[in-house]
N, C-alpha and C positions, 0 to 999 in steps of 0.2 A: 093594323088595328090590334092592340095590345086585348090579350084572354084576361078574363075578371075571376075571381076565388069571392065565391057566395058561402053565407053561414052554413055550409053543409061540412065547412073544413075542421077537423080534429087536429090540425096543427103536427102533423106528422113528420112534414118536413121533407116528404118525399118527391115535393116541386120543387121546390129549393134546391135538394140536392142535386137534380140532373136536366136545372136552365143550366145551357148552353152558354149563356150571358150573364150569370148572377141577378137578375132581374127580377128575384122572387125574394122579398124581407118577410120576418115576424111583425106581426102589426099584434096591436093589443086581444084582441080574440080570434085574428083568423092572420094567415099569411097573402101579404097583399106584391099583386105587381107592379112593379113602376113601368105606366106605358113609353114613359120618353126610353126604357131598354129593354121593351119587349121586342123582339123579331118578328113575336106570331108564328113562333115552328109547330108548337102543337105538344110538345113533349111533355109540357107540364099537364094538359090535360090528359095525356094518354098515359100517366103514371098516376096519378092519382087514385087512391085506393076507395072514395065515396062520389066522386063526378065532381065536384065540388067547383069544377073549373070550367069557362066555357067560352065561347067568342064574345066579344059584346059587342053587342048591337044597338 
């Protein structure tokens, strides 16, 4: 199950940088993941500098 980016993101770009899978784009206000190339490693959320990321449920 692919992690979701809630309006808490500043667009920092620091998930982006180190998916694993490039599975993290610019959307118009926050940066979004496409679940069809998420893995679900976690790394985007555990880099994130506001939490901003999280499983979804």
């Amino acid at each position: 199950m692919a992690r979701v980016i809630n309006s808490d993101c500043v667009m920092c770009g620091t998930c982006r940088d180190n998916c694993p899978v490039g599975a993290i784009s610019e959307g118009a206000d926050k940066f979004e993941i496409n679940p069809n190339e998420c893995i679900d490693c976690g790394v985007c959320e555990s880099v994130c500098p506001t939490g901003a990321i999280s499983e979804n449920n």
